[in-house]
C-alpha positions as CSV (number, residue, x, y, z in Angstrom):
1,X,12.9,-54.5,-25.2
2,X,10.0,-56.5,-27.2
3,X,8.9,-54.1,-30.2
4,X,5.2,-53.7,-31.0
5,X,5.1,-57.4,-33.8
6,X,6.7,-59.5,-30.9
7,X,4.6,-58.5,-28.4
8,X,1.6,-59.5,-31.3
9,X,2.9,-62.1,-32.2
10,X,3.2,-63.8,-28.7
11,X,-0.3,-62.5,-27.6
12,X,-1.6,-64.7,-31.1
13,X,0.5,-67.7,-29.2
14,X,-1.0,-67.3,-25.8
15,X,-4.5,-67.4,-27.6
16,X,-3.6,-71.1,-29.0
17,X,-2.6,-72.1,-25.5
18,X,-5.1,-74.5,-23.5
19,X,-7.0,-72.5,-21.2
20,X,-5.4,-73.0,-17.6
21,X,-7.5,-73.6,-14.1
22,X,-7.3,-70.1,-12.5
23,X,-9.6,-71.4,-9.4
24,X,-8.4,-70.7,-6.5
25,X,-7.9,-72.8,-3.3
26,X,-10.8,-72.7,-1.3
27,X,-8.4,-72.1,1.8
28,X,-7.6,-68.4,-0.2
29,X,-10.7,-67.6,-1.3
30,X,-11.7,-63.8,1.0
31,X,-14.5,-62.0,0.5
32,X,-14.5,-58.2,1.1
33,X,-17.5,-56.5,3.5
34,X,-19.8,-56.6,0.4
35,X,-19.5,-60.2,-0.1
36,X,-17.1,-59.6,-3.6
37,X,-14.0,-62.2,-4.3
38,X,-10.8,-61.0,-3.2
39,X,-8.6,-61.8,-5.7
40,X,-5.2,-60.0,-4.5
41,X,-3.7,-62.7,-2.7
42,X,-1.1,-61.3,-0.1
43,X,2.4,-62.9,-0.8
44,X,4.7,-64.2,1.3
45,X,7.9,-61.9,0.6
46,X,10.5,-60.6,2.6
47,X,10.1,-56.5,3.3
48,X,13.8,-55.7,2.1
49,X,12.4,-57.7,-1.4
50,X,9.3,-55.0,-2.2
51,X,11.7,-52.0,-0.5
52,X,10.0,-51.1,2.7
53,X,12.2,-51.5,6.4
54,X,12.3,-54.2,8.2
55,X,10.1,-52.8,11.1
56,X,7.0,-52.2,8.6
57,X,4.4,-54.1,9.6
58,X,2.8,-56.2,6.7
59,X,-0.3,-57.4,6.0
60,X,-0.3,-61.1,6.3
61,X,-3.4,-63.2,5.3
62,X,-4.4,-63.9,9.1
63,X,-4.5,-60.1,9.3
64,X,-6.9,-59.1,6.2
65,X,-8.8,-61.9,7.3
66,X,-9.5,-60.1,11.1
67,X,-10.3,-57.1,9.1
68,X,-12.5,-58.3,6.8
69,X,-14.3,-60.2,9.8
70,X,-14.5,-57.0,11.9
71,X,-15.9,-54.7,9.2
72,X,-18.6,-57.7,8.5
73,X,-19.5,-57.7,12.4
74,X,-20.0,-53.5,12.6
75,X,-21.9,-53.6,9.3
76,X,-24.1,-55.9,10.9
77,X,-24.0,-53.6,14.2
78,X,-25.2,-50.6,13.0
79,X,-28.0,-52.1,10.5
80,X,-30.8,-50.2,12.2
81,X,-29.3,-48.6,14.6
82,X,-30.3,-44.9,15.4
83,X,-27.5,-42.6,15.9
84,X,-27.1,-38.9,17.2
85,X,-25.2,-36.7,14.9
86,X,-24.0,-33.4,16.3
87,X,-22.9,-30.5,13.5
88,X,-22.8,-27.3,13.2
89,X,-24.5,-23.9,11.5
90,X,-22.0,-23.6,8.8
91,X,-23.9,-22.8,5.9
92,X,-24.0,-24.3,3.2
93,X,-21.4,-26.8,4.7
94,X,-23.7,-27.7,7.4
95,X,-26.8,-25.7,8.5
96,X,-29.9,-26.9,10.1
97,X,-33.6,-26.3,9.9
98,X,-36.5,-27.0,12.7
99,X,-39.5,-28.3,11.2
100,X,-43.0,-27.6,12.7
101,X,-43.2,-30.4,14.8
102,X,-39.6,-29.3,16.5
103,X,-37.9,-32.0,14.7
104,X,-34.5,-30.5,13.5
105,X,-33.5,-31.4,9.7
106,X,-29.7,-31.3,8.8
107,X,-29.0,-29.8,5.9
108,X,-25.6,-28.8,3.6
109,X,-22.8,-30.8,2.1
110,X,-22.3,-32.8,5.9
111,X,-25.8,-34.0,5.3
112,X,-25.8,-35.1,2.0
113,X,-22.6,-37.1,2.7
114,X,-24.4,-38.7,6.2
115,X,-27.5,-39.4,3.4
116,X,-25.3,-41.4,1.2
117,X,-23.9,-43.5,4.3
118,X,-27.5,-43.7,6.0
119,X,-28.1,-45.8,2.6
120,X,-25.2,-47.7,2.0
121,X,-25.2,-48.7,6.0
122,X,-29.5,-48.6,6.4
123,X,-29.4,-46.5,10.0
124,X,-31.2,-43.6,11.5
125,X,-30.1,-40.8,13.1
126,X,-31.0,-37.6,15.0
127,X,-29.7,-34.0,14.8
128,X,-28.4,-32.0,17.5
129,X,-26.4,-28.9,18.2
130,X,-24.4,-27.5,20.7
131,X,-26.0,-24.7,22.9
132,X,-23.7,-22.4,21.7
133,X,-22.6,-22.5,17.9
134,X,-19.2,-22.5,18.6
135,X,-16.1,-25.3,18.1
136,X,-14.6,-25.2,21.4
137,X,-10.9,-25.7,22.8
138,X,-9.2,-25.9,25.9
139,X,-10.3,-22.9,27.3
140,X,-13.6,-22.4,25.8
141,X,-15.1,-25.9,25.8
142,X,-18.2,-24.9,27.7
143,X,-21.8,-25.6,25.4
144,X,-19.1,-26.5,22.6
145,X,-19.1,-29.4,19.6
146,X,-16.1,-30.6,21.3
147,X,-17.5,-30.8,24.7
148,X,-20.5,-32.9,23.2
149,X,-18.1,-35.7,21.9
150,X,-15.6,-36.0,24.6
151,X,-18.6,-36.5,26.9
152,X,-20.4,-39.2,24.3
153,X,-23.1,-37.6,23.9
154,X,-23.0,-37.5,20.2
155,X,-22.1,-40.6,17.9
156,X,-20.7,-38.5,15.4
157,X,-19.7,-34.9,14.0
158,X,-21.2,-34.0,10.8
159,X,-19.5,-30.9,9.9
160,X,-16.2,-29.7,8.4
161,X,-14.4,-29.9,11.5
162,X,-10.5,-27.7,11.1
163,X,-8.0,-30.1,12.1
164,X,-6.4,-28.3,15.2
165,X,-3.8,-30.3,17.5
166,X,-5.5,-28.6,20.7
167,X,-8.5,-30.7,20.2
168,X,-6.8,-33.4,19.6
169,X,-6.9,-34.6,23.2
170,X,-10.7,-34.3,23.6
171,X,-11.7,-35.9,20.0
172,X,-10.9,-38.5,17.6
173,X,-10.7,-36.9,14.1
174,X,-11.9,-38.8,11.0
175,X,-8.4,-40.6,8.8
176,X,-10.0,-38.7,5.6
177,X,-9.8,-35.4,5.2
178,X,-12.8,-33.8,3.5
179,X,-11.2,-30.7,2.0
180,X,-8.4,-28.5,2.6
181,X,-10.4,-25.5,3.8
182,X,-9.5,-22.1,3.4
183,X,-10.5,-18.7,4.8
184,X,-10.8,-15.6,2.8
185,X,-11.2,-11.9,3.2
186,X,-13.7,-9.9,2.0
187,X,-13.6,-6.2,2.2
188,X,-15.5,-3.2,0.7
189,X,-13.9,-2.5,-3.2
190,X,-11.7,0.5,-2.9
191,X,-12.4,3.2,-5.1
192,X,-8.7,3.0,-6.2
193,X,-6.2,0.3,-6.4
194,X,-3.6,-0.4,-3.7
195,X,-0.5,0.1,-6.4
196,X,-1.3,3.7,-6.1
197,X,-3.3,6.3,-8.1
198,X,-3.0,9.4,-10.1
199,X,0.8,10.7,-10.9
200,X,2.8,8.9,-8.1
201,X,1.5,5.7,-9.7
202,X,4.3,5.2,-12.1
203,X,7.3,5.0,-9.6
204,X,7.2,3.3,-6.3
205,X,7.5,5.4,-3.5
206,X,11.5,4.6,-3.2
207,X,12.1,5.7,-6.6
208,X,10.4,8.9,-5.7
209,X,12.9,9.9,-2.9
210,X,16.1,8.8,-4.9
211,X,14.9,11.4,-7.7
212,X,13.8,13.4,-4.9
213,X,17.3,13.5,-3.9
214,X,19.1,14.0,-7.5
215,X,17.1,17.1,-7.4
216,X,18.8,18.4,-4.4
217,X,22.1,17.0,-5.1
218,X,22.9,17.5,-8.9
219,X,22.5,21.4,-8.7
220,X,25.4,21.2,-5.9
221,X,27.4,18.6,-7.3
222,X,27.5,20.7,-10.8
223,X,28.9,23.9,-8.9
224,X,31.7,21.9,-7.3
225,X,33.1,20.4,-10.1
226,X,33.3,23.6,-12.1
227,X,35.0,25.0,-9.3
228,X,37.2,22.5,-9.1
229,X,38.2,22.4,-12.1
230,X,38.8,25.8,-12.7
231,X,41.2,25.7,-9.7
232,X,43.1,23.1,-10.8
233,X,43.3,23.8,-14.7
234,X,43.7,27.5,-14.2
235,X,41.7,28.3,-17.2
236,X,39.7,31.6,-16.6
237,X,37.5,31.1,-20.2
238,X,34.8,29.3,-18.5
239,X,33.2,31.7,-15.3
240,X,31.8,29.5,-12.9
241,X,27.6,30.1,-12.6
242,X,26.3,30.7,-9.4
243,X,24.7,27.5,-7.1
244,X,21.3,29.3,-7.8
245,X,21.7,28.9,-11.6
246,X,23.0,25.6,-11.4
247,X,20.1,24.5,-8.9
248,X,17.8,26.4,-11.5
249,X,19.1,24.5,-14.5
250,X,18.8,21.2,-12.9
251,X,15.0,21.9,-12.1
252,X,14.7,23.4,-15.8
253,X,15.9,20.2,-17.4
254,X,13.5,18.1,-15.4
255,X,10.5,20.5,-16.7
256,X,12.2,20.0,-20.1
257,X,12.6,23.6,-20.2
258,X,15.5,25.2,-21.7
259,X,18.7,26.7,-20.4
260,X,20.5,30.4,-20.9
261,X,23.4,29.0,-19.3
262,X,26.2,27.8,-22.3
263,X,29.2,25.9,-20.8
264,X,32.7,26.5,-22.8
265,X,34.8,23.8,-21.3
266,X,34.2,20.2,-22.0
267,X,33.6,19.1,-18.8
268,X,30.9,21.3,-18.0
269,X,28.7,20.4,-21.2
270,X,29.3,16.8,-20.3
271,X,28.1,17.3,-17.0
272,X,24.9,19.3,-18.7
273,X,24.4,16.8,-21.4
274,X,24.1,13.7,-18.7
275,X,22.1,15.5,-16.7
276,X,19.9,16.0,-20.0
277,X,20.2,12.1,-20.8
278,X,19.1,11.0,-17.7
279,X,15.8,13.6,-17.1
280,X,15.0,12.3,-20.7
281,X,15.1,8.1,-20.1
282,X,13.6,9.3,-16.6
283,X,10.6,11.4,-17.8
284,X,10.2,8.8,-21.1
285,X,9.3,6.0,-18.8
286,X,7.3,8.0,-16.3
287,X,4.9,9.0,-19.5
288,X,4.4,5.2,-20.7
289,X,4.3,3.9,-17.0
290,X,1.7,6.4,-16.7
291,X,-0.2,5.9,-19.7
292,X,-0.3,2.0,-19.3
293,X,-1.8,2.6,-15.4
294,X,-4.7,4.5,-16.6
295,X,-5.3,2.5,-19.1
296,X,-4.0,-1.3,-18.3
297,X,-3.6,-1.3,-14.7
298,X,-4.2,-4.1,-12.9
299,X,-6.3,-3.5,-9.6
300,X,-5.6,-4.6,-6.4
301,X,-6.5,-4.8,-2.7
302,X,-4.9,-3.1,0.2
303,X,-5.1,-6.5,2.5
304,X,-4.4,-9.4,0.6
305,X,-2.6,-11.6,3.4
306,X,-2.7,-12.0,7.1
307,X,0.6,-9.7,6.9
308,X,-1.3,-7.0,5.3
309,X,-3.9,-7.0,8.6
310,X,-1.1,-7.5,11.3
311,X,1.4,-4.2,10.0
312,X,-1.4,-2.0,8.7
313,X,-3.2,-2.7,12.1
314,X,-6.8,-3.3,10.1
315,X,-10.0,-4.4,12.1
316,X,-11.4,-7.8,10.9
317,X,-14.4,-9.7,12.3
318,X,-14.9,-13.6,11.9
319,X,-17.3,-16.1,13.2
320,X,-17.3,-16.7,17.1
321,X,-15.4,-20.3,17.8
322,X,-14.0,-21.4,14.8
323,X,-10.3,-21.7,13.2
324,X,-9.7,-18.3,12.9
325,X,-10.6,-17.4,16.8
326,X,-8.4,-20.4,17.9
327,X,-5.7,-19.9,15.7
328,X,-5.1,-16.3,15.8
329,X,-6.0,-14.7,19.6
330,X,-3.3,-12.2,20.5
331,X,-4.6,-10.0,17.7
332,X,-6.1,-6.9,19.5
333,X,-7.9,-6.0,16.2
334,X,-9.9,-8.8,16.0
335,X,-14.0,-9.3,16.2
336,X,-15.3,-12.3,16.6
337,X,-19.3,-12.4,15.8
338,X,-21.7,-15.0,17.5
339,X,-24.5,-14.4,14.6
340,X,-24.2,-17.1,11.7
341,X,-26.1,-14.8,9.1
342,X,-23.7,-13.8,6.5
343,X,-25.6,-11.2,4.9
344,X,-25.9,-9.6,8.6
345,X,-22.1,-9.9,8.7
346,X,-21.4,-8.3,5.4
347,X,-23.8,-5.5,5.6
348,X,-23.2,-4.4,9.1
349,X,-19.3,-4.8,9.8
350,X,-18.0,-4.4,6.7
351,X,-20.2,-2.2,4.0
352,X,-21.1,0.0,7.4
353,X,-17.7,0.1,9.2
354,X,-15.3,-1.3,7.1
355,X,-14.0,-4.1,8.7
356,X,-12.7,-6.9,6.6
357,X,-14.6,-9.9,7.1
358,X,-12.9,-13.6,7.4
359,X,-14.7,-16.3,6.0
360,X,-14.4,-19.9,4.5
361,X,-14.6,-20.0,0.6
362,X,-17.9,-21.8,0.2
363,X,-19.5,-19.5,2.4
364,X,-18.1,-16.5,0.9
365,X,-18.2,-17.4,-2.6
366,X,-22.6,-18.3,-1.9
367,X,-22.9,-15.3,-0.3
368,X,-21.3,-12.5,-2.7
369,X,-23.3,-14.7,-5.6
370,X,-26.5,-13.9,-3.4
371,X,-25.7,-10.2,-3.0
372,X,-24.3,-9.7,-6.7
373,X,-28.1,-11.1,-7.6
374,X,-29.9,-8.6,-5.4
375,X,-28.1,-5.6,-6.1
376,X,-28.6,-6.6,-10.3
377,X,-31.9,-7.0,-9.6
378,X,-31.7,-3.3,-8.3
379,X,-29.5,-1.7,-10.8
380,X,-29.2,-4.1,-14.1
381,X,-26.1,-2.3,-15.9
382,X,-24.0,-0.6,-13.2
383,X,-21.2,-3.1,-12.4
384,X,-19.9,-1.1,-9.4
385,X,-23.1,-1.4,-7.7
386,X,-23.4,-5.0,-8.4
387,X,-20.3,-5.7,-6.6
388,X,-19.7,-3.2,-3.7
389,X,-17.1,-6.1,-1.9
390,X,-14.0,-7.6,-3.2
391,X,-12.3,-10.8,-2.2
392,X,-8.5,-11.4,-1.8
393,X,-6.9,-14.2,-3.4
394,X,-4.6,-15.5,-0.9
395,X,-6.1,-17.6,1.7
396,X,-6.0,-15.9,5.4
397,X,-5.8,-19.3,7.0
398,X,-5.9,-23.2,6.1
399,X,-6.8,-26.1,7.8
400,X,-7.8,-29.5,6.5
401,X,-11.0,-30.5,7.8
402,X,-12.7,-33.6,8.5
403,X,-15.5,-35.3,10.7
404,X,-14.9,-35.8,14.1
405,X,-15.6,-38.9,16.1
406,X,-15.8,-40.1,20.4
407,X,-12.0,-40.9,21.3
408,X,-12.6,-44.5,21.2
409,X,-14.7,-45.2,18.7
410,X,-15.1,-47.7,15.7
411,X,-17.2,-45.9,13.6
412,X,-14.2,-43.9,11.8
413,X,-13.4,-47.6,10.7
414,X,-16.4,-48.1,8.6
415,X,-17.1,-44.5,7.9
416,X,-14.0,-43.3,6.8
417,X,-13.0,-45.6,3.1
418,X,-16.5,-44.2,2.0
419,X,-16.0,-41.0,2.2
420,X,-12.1,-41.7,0.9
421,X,-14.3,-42.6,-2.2
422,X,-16.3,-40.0,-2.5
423,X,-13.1,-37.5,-2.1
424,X,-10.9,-39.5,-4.8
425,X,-14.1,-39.0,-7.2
426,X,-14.6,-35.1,-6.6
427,X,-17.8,-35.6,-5.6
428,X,-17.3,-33.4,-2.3
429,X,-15.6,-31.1,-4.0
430,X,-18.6,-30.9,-6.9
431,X,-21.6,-30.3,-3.9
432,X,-19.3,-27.6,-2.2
433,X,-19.7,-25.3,-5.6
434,X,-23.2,-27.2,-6.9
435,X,-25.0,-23.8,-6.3
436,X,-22.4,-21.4,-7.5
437,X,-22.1,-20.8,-11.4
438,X,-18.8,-21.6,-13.3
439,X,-18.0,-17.8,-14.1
440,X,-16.0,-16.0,-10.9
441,X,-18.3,-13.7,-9.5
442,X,-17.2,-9.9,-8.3
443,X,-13.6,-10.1,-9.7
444,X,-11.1,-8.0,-8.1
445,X,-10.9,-6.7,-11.5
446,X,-13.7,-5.4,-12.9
447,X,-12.8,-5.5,-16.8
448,X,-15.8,-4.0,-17.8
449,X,-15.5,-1.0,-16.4
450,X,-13.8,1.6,-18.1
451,X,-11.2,3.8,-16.4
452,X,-11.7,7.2,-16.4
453,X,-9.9,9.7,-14.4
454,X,-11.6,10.9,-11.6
455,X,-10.9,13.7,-9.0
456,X,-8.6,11.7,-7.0
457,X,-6.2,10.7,-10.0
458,X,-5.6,14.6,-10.4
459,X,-5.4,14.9,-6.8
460,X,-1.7,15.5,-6.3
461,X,-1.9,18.2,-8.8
462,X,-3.8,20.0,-6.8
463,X,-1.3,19.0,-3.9
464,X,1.6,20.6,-5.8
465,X,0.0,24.0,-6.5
466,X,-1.1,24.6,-2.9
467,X,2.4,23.9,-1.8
468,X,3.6,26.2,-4.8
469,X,1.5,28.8,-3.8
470,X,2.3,28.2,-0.3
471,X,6.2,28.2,-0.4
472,X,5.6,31.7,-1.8
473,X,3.8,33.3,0.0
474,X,6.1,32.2,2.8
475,X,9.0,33.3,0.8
476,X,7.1,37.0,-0.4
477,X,6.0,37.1,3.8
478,X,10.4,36.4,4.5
479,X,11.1,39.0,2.1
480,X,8.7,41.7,3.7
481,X,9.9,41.1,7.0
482,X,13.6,41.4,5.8
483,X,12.8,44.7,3.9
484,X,11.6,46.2,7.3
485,X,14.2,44.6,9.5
486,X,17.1,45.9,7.2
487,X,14.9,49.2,6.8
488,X,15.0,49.9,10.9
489,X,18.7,48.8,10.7
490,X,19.7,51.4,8.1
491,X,17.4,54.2,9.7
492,X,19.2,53.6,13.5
493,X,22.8,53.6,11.6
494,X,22.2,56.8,9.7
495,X,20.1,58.4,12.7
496,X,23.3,57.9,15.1
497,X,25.2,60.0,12.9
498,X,22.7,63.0,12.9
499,X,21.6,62.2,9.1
500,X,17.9,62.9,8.4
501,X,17.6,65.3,11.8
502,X,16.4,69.2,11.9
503,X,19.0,71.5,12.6
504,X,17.4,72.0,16.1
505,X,18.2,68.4,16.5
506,X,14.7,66.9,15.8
507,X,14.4,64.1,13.5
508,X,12.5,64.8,10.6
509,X,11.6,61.7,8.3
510,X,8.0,60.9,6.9
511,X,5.1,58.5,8.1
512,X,5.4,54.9,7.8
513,X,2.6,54.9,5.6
514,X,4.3,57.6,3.3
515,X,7.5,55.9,2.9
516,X,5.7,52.8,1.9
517,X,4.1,54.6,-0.7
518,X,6.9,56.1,-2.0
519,X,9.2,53.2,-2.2
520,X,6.0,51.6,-4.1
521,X,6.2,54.5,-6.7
522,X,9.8,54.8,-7.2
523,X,10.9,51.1,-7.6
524,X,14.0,52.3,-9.6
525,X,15.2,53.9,-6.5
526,X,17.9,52.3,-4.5
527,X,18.5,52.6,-0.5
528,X,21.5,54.2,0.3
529,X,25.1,51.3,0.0
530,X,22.9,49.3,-2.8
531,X,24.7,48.2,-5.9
532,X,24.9,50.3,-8.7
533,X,26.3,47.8,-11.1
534,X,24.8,48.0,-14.7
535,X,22.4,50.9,-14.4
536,X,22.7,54.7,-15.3
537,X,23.4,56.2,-11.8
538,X,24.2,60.1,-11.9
539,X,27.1,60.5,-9.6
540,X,27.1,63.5,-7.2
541,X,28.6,67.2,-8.4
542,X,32.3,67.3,-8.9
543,X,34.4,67.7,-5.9
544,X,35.7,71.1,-7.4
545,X,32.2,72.4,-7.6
546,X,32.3,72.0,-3.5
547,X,33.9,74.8,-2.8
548,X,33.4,76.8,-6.3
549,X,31.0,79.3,-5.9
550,X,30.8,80.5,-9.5
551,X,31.2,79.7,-12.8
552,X,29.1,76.7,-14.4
553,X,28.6,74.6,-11.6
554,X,27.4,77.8,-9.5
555,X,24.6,76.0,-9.5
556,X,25.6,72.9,-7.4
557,X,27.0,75.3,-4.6
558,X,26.3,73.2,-1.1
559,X,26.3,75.7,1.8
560,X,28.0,75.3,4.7
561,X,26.2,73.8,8.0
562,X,25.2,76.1,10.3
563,X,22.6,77.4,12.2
564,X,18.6,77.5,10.4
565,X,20.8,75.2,7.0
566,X,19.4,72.1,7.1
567,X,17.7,69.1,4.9
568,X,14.3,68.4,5.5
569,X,14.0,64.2,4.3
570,X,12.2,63.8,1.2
571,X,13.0,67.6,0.0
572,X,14.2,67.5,-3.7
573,X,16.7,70.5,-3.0
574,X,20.3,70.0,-4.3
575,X,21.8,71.7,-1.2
576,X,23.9,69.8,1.5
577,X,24.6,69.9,5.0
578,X,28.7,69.2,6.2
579,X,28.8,67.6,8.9
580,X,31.7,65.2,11.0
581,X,31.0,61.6,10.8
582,X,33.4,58.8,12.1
583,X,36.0,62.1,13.1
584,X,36.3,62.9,9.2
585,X,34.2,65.8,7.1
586,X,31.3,64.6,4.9
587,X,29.2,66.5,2.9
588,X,25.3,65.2,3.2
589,X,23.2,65.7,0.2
590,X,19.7,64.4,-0.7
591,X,20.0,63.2,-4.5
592,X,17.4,63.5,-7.0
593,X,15.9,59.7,-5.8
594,X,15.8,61.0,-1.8
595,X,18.0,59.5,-1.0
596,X,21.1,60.5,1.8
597,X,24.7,60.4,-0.3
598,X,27.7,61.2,1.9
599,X,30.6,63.4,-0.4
600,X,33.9,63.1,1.3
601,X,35.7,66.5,1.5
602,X,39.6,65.9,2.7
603,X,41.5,65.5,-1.0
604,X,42.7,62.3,-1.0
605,X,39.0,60.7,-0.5
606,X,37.8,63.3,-2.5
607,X,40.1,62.6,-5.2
608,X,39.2,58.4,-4.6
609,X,34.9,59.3,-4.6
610,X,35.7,61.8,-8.1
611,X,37.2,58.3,-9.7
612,X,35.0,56.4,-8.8
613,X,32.0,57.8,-10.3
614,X,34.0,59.3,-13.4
615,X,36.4,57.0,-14.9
């Protein structure tokens, strides 16, 4: 490789050469269409030389020559010719505008493109559209663009034509594409982002099920492994807790409450102290995922691809016989609008009823810009009133798009390298944005605005208390309807066996709405087979003072049964009644709570009752 001073020092050598005769043979001399030397030369190579195949066809001198001749001959053929130009209302692609005198005026990026050619080519044309504003396909080619150039009555198609292979058969589409256009959705701006809102932000909704079901399983899991581990160690030092207290602990620890349970064994407090661990890393990042979302979130739409429409079934509406009708038209959920008006569009499909609208970018992006400006004009600092509609990013559809041409005609020929140029220079991409400004306009995040909690954010709180409040009073409603359930259920036992009956056989007991009042009053009374276990319950008389009837328990003497003795239910009198239950002899007594006690009178069960309540 030649460094930088030989490559100097030979360029100072070719200086001192003679000059050489670069003139060509007149024989090689071509000329392009404007009359410029043609000073690439074709050479005579072999295709396998310059790596192409065999088969390629190359351009040989006789060739260009032909070419050159031909574009010469439809240069000259279309110096003053008048031609008829169909296009579209496409604003501001293409859009047209009917003077006074009924002569209509083209007008848009098409236009300005047909200008510059009109100049370079010196021809005049006419515009005309098709009765209906519509593209047109196989089945809908009726009053359509299409029909207009597979019958010849147009000479060209000055519009930003999708390339679709359906009208392929009916039209000859222009060799240069234009653009790559793309279709965007515009909906009303959500008052919240689609990522979620309030306190289920943080997680996604998979997350919340798994510690959903953590909650359920932990408490469970907890109580089994004590168990089983007491079984197989045989160590009685560590009592196992209930499933309620585990299930209680579990959903203590997640309120980062404490616990009055205190394991002995190992095993236990490991299982406590991981269940501890993992509600802290768990409620740590839930309070900084939280945090950063109302303060740093970024927003986002709910339909941001065609996918988004199709599974969330969403309405959209679109322009009558374009891309988007011909492309997509199993979509039940689809509106397709004959009016061209964009701002009649906007306003009445989607700010009234919501729809998402479907739109190319230049006409979107020109007509949020010319809402954004009226609604500042109407309210100068509010940013959510200057931009009610957001746009999705990702393109709904593309297509490239081009002019379209008669099937058989030579005008794409010397059409088509000019507007290769003005594509390879940007210049069609520069008129296409000429009227919008360089900022973005409507954001899909407004970083102005500040976040503030609203209603909505707090919404689930309000979610959880009504279920709160609701589980209880479902629970207290269960508990009140046990109560009386088990309350009938005692009264029928007891009333089968003669207790709480007159001694003429009547049944004595008080109102409903007495008993209700009492058991209201006396909530340290028990019904009769309740646990006694930890409280200061005074056990009947002695079984000697039965059958004593002196001395110091004289006063706990219980008369026999007999005719006009008898307990009236709710009395506070000491006295009993003896009576035969089950084919064994009971003494029935009303205790100092009102409550039926049955005192066994054969000795040995006498002797097994007088334990019981003694030792």
């Amino acid at each position: 490789m030649a460094t930088g001073i030989e490559l100097m020092v030979a360029a100072a050598l070719c200086l001192a050469c003679p000059p050489m005769n670069h003139t060509l043979p007149e024989e090689l001399i071509l000329l392009d269409e404007f009359g410029s030397v043609v000073t690439d030369v074709p050479l005579d190579v072999h295709a396998e030389n310059v790596g192409l195949d065999e088969e390629t066809p190359m351009e040989t001198l006789e060739v260009l020559r032909n070419k050159r001749e031909k574009l010469r001959n439809m240069k000259a053929w279309i110096n003053g010719r008048h031609l008829r130009i169909a296009t579209l209302e496409d604003y501001p692609l293409s859009y047209t505008q009917v003077l006074e005198n009924g002569t209509r005026v083209g007008h848009g990026v098409s236009f300005q493109i047909i200008e510059f050619l009109q100049e370079k080519f010196n021809f005049t044309y006419e515009v005309v559209v098709p009765q209906d504003n519509i593209l047109g396909s196989k089945v809908d080619l009726d009053r359509s663009l299409i029909e207009m150039l597979n019958n010849s009555e147009v000479d060209i198609a000055a519009a930003f034509i999708p390339s679709l292979s359906e009208q392929r058969s009916f039209v000859f589409y222009s060799t240069t594409t234009l653009d790559e256009g793309e279709w965007i959705m515009v909906m009303r701006r959500p008052r919240e982002s689609a990522g979620g809102s309030g306190l289920l932000a943080p997680f996604e909704f998979y997350v919340w099920i798994l510690i959903f079901v953590s909650l359920l399983a932990v408490g469970p899991i907890i109580y089994m492994l004590i168990i089983v581990r007491n079984r197989l160690t045989g160590d009685t030092t560590q009592q196992p807790y209930s499933l309620g207290h585990c299930a209680w602990f579990v959903y203590g620890a997640l309120m980062k409450q404490g616990s009055t349970l205190s394991p002995i064994a190992d095993s236990t407090r490991l299982l406590f102290a991981t269940w501890w661990i993992f509600i802290t890393i768990l409620t740590s990042f839930y309070t900084a995922n939280l945090t950063a979302f109302l303060t740093l979130s970024k927003f986002t739409l709910p339909y941001n691809t065609v996918n988004d429409i199709l599974t969330k079934n969403k309405h959209f509406v679109s322009m009558r016989g374009g891309a988007v009708e011909y492309a997509i038209r199993t979509n039940n959920y689809a509106v397709f609008t004959d009016t061209s008006n964009d701002t009649y569009n906007l306003q009445n499909y989607v700010e009234r009823n919501g729809y998402v609208f479907v739109r190319d970018r230049p006409a979107i992006n020109i007509m949020l810009y010319r809402d954004y400006l009226y609604r500042k004009s109407v309210s100068f600092n509010d940013e959510k009133v200057h931009c009610p509609f957001a746009m999705a990013k990702e393109p709904f559809l593309k297509k490239k798009r081009t002019f379209a041409y008669p099937i058989g005609s030579n005008l794409s020929e010397l059409f088509d390298p000019e507007l290769l140029n003005l594509v390879e220079s940007g210049i069609i991409k520069h008129l296409s944005a000429r009227e919008l400004p360089s900022a973005e306009i409507c954001p899909q995040d407004l970083g102005s605005t500040e976040r503030q909690l609203r209603n909505g954010d707090l919404m689930m709180t309000y979610y959880i208390m009504l279920a709160g409040f609701a589980t209880s009073l479902v629970v207290f409603t269960t508990e009140l309807l046990f109560r009386y359930i088990n309350a009938r259920h005692e009264a029928n036992k007891w009333a089968r066996h003669g207790i709480g009956r007159s001694p003429n056989g009547q049944s004595v007991k008080p109102s409903r709405w007495l008993r209700g009042l009492r058991r209201l009053h006396s909530g340290d009374k028990q019904l009769l087979g309740s646990s006694t276990h930890a409280k200061n319950v005074t056990p009947p008389p002695p079984y000697q003072s039965i059958f004593n009837h002196g001395g110091e328990h004289q006063q706990h003497h219980w008369p026999q049964a007999g005719k006009g003795h008898g307990l009236v239910l709710g009395g506070n009198q000491n006295g009993g009644v003896r009576r035969m239950i089950n084919g064994r002899d009971y003494i029935v007594f009303r205790n100092a709570n009102g409550q039926s006690q049955l005192v066994p009178v054969r000795s040995p069960s006498a002797a097994l009752f007088q334990y019981t309540y003694t030792e």
